[in-house]
VORO-520360 format. One record per residue (C-alpha): residue in one letter; y, z, x negated. Coordinates in steps of 0.5 Angstrom, whole numbers, padded with zeros to 4 digits, always signed. Layout:
// residues N
aYZX/...
END
This chain:
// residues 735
x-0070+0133-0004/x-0071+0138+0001/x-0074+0136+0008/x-0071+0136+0015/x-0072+0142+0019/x-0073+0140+0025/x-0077+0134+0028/x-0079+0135+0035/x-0074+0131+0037/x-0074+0126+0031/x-0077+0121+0029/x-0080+0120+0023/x-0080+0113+0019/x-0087+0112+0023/x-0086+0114+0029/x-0087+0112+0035/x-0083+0108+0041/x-0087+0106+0048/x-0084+0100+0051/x-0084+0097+0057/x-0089+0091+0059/x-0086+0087+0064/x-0079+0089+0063/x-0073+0088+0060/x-0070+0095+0057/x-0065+0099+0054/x-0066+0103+0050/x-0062+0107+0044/x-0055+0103+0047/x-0058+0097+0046/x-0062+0091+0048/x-0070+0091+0048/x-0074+0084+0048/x-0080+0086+0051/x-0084+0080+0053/x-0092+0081+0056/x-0098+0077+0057/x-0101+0079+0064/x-0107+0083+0063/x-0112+0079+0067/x-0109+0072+0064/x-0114+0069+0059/x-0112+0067+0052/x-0112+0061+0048/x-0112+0062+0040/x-0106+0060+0038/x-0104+0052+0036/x-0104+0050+0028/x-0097+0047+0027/x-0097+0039+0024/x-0099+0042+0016/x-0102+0048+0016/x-0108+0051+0015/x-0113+0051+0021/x-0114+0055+0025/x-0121+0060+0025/x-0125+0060+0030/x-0122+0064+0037/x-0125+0071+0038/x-0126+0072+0045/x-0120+0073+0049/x-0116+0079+0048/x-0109+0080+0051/x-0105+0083+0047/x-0097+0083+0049/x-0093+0081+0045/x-0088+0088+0046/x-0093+0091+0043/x-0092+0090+0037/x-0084+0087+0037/x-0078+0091+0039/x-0071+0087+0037/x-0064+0091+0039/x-0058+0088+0041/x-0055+0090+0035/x-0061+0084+0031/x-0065+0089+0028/x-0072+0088+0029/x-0077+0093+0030/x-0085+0092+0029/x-0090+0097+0032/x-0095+0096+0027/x-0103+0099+0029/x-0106+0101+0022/x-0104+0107+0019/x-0099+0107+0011/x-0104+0111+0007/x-0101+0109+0001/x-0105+0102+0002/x-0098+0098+0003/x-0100+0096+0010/x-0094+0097+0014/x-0091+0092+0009/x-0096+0087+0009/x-0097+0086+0017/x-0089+0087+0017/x-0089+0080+0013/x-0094+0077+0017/x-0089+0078+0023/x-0082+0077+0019/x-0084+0071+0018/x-0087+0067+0024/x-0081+0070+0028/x-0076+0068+0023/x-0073+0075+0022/x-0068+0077+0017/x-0072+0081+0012/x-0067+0086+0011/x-0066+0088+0017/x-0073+0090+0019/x-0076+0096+0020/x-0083+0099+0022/x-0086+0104+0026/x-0092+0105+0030/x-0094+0106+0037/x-0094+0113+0041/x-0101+0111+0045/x-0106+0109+0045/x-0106+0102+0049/x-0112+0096+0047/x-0107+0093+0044/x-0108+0097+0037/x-0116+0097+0038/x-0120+0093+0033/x-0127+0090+0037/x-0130+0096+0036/x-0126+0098+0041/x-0121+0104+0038/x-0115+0104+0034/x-0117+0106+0027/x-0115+0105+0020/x-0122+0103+0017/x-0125+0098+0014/x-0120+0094+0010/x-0118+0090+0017/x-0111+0092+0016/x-0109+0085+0015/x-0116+0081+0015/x-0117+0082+0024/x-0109+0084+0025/x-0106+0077+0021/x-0108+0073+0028/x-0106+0078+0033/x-0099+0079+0029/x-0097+0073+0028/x-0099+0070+0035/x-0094+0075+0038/x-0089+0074+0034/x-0090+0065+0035/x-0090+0068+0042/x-0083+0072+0041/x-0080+0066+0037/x-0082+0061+0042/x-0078+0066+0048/x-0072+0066+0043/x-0072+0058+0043/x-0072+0057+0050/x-0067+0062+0051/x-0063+0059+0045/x-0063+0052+0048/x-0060+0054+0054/x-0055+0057+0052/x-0053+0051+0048/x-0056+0046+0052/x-0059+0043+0046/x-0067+0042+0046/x-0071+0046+0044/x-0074+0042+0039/x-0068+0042+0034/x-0068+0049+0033/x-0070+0053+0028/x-0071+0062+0028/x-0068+0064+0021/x-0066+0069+0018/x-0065+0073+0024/x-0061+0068+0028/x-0063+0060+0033/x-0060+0055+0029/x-0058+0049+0031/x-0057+0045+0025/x-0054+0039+0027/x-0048+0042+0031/x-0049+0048+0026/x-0049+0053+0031/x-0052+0060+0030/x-0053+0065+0036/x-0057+0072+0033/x-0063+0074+0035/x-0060+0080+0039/x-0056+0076+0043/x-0061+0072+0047/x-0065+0078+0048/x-0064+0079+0055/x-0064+0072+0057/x-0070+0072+0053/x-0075+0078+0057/x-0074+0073+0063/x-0077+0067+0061/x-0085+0067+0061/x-0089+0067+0055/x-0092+0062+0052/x-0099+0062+0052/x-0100+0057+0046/x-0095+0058+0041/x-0095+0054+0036/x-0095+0057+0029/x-0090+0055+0023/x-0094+0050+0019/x-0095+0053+0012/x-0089+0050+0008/x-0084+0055+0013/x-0088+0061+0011/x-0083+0064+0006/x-0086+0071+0005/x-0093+0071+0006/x-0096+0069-0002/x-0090+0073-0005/x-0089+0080-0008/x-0085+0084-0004/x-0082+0090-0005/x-0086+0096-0001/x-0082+0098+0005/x-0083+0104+0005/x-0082+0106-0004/x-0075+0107-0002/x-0077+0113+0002/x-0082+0115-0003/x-0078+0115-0008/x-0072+0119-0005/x-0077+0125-0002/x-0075+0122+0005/x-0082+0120+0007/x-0085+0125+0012/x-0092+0126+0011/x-0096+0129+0017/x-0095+0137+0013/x-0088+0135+0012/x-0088+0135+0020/x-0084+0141+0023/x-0081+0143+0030/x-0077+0150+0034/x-0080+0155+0035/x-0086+0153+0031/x-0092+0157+0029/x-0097+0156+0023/x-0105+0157+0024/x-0110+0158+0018/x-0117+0156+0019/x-0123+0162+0018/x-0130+0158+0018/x-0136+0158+0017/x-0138+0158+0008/x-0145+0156+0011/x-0146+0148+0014/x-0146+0147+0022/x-0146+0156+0022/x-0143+0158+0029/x-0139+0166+0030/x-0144+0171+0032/x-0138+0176+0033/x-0131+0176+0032/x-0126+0183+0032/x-0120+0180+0033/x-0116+0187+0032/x-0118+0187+0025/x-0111+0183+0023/x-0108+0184+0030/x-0103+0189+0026/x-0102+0185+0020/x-0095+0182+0018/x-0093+0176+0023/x-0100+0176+0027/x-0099+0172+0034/x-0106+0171+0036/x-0113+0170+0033/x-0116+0164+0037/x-0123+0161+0037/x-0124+0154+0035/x-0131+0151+0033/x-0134+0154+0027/x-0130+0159+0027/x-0122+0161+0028/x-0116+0160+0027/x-0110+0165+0025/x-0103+0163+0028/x-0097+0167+0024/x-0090+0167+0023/x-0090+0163+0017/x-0098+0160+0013/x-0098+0165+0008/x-0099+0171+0013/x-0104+0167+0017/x-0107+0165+0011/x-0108+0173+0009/x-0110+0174+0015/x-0115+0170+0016/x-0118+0171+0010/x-0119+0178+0013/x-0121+0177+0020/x-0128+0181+0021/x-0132+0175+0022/x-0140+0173+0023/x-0144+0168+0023/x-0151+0166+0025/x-0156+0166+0021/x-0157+0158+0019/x-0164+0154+0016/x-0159+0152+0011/x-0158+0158+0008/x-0162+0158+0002/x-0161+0151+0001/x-0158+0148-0005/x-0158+0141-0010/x-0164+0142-0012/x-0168+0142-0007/x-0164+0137-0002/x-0166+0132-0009/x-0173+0134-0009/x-0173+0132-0001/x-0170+0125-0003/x-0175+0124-0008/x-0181+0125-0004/x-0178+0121+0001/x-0178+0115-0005/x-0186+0116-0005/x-0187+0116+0002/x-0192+0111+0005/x-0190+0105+0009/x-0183+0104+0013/x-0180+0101+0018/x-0176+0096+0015/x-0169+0096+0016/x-0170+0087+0013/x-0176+0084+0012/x-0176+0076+0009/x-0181+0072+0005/x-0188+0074+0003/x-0188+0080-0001/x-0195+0081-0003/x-0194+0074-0006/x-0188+0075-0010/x-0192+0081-0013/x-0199+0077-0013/x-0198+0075-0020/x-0191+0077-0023/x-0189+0075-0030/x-0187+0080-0031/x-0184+0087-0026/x-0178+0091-0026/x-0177+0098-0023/x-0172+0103-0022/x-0170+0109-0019/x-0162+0110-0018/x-0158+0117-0015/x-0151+0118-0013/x-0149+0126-0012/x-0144+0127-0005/x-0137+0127-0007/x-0131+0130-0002/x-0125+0126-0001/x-0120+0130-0004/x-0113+0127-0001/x-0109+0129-0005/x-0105+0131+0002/x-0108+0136+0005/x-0112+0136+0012/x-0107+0139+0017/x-0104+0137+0024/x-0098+0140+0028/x-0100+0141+0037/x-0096+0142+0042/x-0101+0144+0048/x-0097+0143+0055/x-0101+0143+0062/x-0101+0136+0062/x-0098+0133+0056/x-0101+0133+0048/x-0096+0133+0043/x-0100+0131+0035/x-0096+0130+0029/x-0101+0128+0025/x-0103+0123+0020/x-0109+0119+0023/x-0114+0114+0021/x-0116+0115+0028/x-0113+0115+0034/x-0118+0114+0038/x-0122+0120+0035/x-0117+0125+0037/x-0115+0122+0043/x-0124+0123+0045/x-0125+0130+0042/x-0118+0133+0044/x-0120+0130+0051/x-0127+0134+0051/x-0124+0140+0048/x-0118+0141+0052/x-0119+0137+0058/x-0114+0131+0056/x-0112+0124+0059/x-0112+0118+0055/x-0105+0118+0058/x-0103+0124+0057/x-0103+0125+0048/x-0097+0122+0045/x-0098+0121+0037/x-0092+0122+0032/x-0095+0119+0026/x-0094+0120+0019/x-0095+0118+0013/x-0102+0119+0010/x-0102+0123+0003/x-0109+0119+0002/x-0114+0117+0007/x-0120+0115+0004/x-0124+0115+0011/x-0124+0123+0012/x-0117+0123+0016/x-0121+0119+0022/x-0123+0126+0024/x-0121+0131+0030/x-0122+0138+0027/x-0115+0140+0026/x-0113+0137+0032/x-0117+0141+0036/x-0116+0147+0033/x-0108+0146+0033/x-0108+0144+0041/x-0113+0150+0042/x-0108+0154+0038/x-0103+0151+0042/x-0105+0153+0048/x-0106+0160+0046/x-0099+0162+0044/x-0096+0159+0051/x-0095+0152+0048/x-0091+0153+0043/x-0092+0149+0038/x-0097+0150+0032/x-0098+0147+0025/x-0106+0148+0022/x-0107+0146+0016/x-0113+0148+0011/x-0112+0150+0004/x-0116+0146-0001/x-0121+0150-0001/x-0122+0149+0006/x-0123+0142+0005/x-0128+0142-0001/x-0133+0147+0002/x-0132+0146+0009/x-0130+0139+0010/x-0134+0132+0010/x-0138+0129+0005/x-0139+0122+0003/x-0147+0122+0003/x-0152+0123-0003/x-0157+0118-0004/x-0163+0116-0008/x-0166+0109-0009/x-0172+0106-0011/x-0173+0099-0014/x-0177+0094-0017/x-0177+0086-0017/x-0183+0080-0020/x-0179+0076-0024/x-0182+0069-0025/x-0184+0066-0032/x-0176+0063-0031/x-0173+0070-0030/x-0171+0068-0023/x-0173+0074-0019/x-0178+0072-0014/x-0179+0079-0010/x-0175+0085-0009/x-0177+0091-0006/x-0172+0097-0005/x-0173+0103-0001/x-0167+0108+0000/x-0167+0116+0002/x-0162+0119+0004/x-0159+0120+0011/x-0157+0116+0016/x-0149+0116+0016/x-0149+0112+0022/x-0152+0118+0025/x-0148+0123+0023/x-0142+0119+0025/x-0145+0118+0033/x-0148+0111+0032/x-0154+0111+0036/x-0160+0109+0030/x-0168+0109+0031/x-0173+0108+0025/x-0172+0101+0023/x-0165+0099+0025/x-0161+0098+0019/x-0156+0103+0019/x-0150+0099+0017/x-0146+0104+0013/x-0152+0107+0009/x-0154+0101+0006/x-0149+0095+0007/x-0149+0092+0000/x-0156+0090+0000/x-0158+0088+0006/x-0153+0083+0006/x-0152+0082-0002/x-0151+0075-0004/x-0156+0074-0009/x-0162+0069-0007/x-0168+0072-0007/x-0174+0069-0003/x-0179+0075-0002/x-0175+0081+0001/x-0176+0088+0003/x-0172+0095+0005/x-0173+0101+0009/x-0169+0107+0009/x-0174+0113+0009/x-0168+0117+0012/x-0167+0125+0010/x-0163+0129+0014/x-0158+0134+0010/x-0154+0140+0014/x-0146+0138+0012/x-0142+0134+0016/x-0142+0126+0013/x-0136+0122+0013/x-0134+0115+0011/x-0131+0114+0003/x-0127+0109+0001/x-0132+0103+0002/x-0138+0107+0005/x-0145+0105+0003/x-0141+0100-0002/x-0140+0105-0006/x-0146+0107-0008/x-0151+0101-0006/x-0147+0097-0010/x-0148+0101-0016/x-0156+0101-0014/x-0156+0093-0014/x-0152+0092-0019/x-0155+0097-0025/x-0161+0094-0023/x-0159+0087-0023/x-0157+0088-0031/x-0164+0091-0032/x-0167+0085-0029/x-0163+0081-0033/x-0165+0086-0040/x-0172+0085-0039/x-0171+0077-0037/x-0168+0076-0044/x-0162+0073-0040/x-0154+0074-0041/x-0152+0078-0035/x-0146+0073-0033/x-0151+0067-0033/x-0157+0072-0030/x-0153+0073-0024/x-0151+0065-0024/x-0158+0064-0024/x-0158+0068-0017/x-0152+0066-0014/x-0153+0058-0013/x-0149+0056-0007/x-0144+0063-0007/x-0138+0060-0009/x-0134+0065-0008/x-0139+0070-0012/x-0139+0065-0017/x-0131+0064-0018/x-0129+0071-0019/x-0135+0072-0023/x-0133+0066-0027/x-0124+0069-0028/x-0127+0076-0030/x-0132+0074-0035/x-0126+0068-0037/x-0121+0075-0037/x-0125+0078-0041/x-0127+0074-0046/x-0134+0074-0044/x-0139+0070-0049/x-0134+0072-0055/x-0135+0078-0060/x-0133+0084-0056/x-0128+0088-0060/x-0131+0093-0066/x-0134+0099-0062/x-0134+0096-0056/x-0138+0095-0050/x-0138+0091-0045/x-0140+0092-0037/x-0141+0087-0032/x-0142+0088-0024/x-0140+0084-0018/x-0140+0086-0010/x-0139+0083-0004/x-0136+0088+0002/x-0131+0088+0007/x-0130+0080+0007/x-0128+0080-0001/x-0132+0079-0007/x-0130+0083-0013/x-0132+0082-0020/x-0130+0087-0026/x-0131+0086-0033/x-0131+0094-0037/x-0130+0095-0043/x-0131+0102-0046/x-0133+0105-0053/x-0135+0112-0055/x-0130+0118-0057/x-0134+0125-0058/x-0141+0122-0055/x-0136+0121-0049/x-0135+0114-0046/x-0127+0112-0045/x-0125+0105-0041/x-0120+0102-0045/x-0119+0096-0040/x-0121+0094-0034/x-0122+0086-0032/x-0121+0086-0024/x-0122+0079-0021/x-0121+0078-0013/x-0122+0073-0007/x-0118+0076-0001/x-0117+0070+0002/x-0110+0069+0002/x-0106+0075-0001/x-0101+0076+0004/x-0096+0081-0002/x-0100+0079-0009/x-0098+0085-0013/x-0100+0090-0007/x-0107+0087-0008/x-0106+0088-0015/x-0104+0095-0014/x-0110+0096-0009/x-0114+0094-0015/x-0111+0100-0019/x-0112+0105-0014/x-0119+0103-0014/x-0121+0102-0020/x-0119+0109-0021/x-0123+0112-0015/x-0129+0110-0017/x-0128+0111-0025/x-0127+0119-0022/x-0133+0118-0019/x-0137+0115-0024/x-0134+0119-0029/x-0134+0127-0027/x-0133+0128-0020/x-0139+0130-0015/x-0141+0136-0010/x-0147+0140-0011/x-0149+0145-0007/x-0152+0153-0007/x-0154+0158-0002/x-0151+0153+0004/x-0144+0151+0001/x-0141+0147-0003/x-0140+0150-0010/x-0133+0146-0012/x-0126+0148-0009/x-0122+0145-0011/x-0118+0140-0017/x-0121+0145-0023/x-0129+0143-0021/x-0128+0137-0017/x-0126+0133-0023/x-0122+0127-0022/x-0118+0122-0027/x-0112+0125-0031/x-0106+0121-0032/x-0108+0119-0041/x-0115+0117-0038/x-0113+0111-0033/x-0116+0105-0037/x-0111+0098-0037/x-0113+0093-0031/x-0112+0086-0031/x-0112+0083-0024/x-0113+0076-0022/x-0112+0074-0015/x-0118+0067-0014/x-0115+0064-0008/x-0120+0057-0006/x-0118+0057+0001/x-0123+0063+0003/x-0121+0066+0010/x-0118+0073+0009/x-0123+0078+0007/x-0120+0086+0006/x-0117+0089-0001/x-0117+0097+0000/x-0124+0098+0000/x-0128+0092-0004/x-0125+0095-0011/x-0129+0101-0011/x-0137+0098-0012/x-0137+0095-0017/x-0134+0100-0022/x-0139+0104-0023/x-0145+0098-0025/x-0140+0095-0030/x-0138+0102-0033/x-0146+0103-0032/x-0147+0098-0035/x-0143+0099-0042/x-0145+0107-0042/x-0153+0104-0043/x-0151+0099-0049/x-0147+0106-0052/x-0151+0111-0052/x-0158+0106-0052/x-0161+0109-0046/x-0160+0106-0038/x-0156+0110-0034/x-0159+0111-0027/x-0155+0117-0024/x-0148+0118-0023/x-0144+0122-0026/x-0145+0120-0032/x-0143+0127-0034/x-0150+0128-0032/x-0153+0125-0038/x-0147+0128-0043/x-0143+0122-0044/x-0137+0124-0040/
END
């Protein structure tokens, strides 16, 4: 289905609207509820209605309005301004569930978008809107459901006046305040202007747990429709009048910068407007993509000489592996007496684990459209990261906060390599170069793989006394690998625990008495960049292989080994417990196959997988796989199966095939032909089993990715009778 060809002044399905604080408005013909919180006003966390479940201990205080976040027209259709962007996670239908709800919306007349600035109402306690993390519903659940307690409240106490009734005997349902004894019914859009004159209430009282009808319930994605149709509008999809098109020239080296550049060797060529500098590089801007593509590529262009000129895999491996035999460290955690655990030992374990660096690989690729005025910054874009753009096309370009609007899109995949700026600010300073036309940058897939950002490559070295129990009294792990805190503008000392290299052993559940872990930092020359799940993905495939070798020499069964370590976790122990129940554990496994097992706490949520797999041509094929997941309360549950799926998908990719390796200073892959990921025939069979014990609410999107490759790991060692300790496994021939 063909797109429009015009969206300057069209709003796409996430578009955003920016709405007054302190007044009622019109807009669109009809009436606007805004209700605010006065900024200086301190808050306080939000009542729990008689019957409902208690209230988390408060955050300190931020004083989020609820306009913010809630828009209802004259007409009752409601609007929610959503903070987190829809990369195909189901956010936006989550958060709109959560809002529905509490104010009593009609769900049928619902509609989502998201904000056109940035104000600190969209920001997480890191102090930026940004999509990461799985926070999408565990922080934004609170936040949202107290605005729209606030908004039902208003609509109530305007209700009761019209109706000289008191508040007390109505009720929000449906989009109307109904008065069930007189059975009067006044809609939401009705009250609004009466409403936004009212102040807001500073304790809303939420609705107890037997009136929250959708929260719990599969619901249908809000946006599938549009998916479906071809109507949703993705970041590349974006165009407006008078529009340009920029193709990117960079560096093929790591952090290379232009020594010479002759822009008149593509002047003449067909749509040539400007060849315009960026970092790294240039950016050729024509008529349509494909001439400044040509162009491009033609652009007589050098850059300085590098010291990652020469360097490649090999060498980057050999620098890891001389860091694992380095002397002493500053330990990153340090518990219990190591010498002791070690001191008689009934028996030791030891290891070494590696994992490759790994591209994002969206299938939607890296792009961004600007409209660079003298004062004013148009982006249309797809961003995990508002707040990042809003930083670096400020530093570039010389803009205000104030002064960048956001036109956001759909996101064709996230996966954390849209939480950066480059095409942002390539876009802006190409915009400004052609007099503020508008410009759309978009990198082939090429670009990306060789030019973009990687999840890091790491290497782990593990060893562990085990007692004449088999308990595990002492263990040592020593990580080398880069910082990628560091690299992402976390300021780290020898020492400080760099939480996105080595969150999942540092804060692993497993009672272990005697602990020690020092990362022997190796810098590597391409830029790093979180990968769904961050150092999850990858330490907890170092924690959990090494757990099933210890339960190996142990003599134990793996699901009763980690029992044995996992006393007083019970959300460890539940969802190690409905995943072992799914798939039979204990019981013969089908003829041929081999089961794996892995369990991993990230992001609030722990999943345990079971794998099953066999042999096929000297190969592994997963035939199913077994999820079972405690998020808290699962707001949409066959959204939390969906996200299972997805990444129970990512991660076999990975562990199956895909990696980045690197000759001569770049990257050797360029694009789906030789960074392999899952085909459509190879997707195993998952079964997911949602736990809910009245756990708080944990993430969903990225703590199904780490504990597929042990598991998976762990089956590939039973098949082929020797451990697997290096990923991919079609290193060691087996996929």
């Amino acid at each position: 289905m063909s797109k429009p060809d015009t969206l300057a002044s069209q709003s796409s399905p996430q578009a955003g609207h920016r709405l007054s604080r302190r007044q009622f408005a019109l807009a669109a013909g009809g009436a606007l509820l805004t209700v605010a919180i006065p900024l200086g006003a301190q808050t306080q966390p939000p009542a729990a209605a008689p019957g409902s479940p208690p209230v988390p201990p408060a955050r300190p205080p931020v004083n989020r309005a609820p306009s913010s976040f809630i828009r209802i027209a004259a007409d009752g259709v409601v609007t929610f301004l959503l903070p987190t962007c829809e990369m195909g996670q189901g956010i936006h239908t989550a958060q709109a569930m959560i809002l529905a709800e509490e104010l009593g919306a009609d769900w049928k007349r619902v509609r989502t978008a998201m904000p056109d600035q940035v104000t600190p109402d969209y920001r997480l306690p890191m102090g930026q809107q940004r999509s990461v993390g799985s926070f999408g519903v565990r922080f934004w659940h609170d936040p949202l459901r107290r605005a729209a307690a606030q908004t039902r409240e208003l609509l109530t106490l305007a209700a009761a006046e019209r109706l000289s009734v008191p508040p007390s005997s109505l009720a929000a349902e449906e989009g109307y305040i109904v008065h069930a004894a007189s059975g009067r019914r006044v809609p939401f859009g009705d009250l609004v202007q009466a409403a936004s004159a009212l102040p807001v209430p500073q304790n809303p009282v939420l609705r107890p747990a037997e009136q929250r009808k959708l929260t719990g319930k599969t619901m249908r994605r809000i946006d599938t429709p549009d998916k479906v149709t071809g109507r949703a509008l993705y970041a590349v999809d974006m165009k407006a009048p008078g529009m340009l098109h920029g193709a990117i020239r960079l560096s093929p080296v790591f952090r290379a910068e232009v020594e010479s550049m002759d822009p008149a060797s593509v002047r003449g060529m067909p749509g040539v407007v400007a060849v315009v500098p960026v970092p790294g590089g240039a950016v050729v801007v024509a008529q349509n993509w494909w001439q400044a593509k040509q162009a491009a590529d033609k652009l007589t262009i050098q850059f300085k000489a590098t010291a990652n000129d020469r360097v490649g895999t090999p060498e980057l491996d050999e620098r890891m592996r001389a860091a694992l035999d380095s002397g002493p460290l500053p330990a990153a955690l340090q518990r219990g007496d190591m010498e002791a655990a070690f001191r008689a030992p009934h028996k030791v374990v030891e290891a070494d684990y590696a994992v490759p660096l790994l591209a994002h690989a969206c299938m939607e690729p890296i792009n961004c459209m600007a409209q660079a005025g003298a004062d004013r910054l148009d982006l249309w874009t797809g961003t995990q990261a508002q707040d990042i753009l809003l930083r670096d096309c400020g530093a570039a370009g010389g803009y205000k906060p104030e002064q960048v609007y956001f036109h956001n899109a759909y996101l064709g995949g996230g996966f954390g390599r849209k939480t950066h700026a480059e095409s942002a600010v390539q876009a802006m300073l190409a915009s400004r170069a052609v007099g503020g036309r508008p410009v759309k940058v978009l990198w082939s897939r090429a670009d990306d793989m060789q030019q973009g950002q990687y999840r890091q490559t790491m290497m782990c070295r593990m060893r562990a006394a085990l007692d004449a129990d088999g308990r595990i009294q002492g263990l040592r792990v020593r990580v080398a690998g880069p910082q990628m805190g560091r690299d992402n503008g976390i300021p780290l000392t020898n020492g400080v625990a760099d939480g996105m290299s080595l969150t999942g052993i540092i804060d692993m559940q497993y009672q272990i008495p005697n602990m020690l872990v020092d990362h022997a930092v190796v810098p590597m020359p391409m830029a790093l960049s979180p990968w769904r799940s961050i150092a999850n993905s990858f330490t907890g495939f170092f924690m959990e292989a090494f757990i099933n070798e210890c339960a190996a020499a142990a003599g134990k069964d793996p699901l009763e080994f980690r029992r044995q370590h996992l006393q007083g976790r019970p959300r460890m122990l539940a969802v190690l417990d409905r995943a072992a129940q799914s798939a039979g554990w204990g019981s013969p496994a089908p003829s041929g196959v081999a089961r794996g097992l892995a369990v991993v706490e990230s992001y609030g949520s722990p999943v345990a997988q079971v794998v099953e797999a066999r042999l096929r041509d000297g190969h592994v094929k997963v035939e199913k796989v077994h999820v079972a997941i405690d998020c808290g309360r699962a707001i949409n549950p066959g959204q939390v199966a969906a996200q299972m799926s997805g990444g129970v998908v990512d991660a076999m990719s990975v562990a199956l095939r895909a990696k980045i390796t690197i000759k001569d200073g770049r990257a050797e892959q360029s694009s789906f032909g030789d960074y392999q990921i899952l085909r459509m025939g190879e997707e195993p069979q998952v079964i997911t089993h949602i736990v809910e014990i009245g756990s708080p609410l944990g993430g969903v999107g990225e703590p199904c990715v780490p504990p597929l490759a042990p598991a998976l790991a762990a089956a590939a060692s039973i098949l082929s009778g020797r451990p697997v300790r290096r990923l991919p496994l079609a290193d060691a021939g087996l996929a």
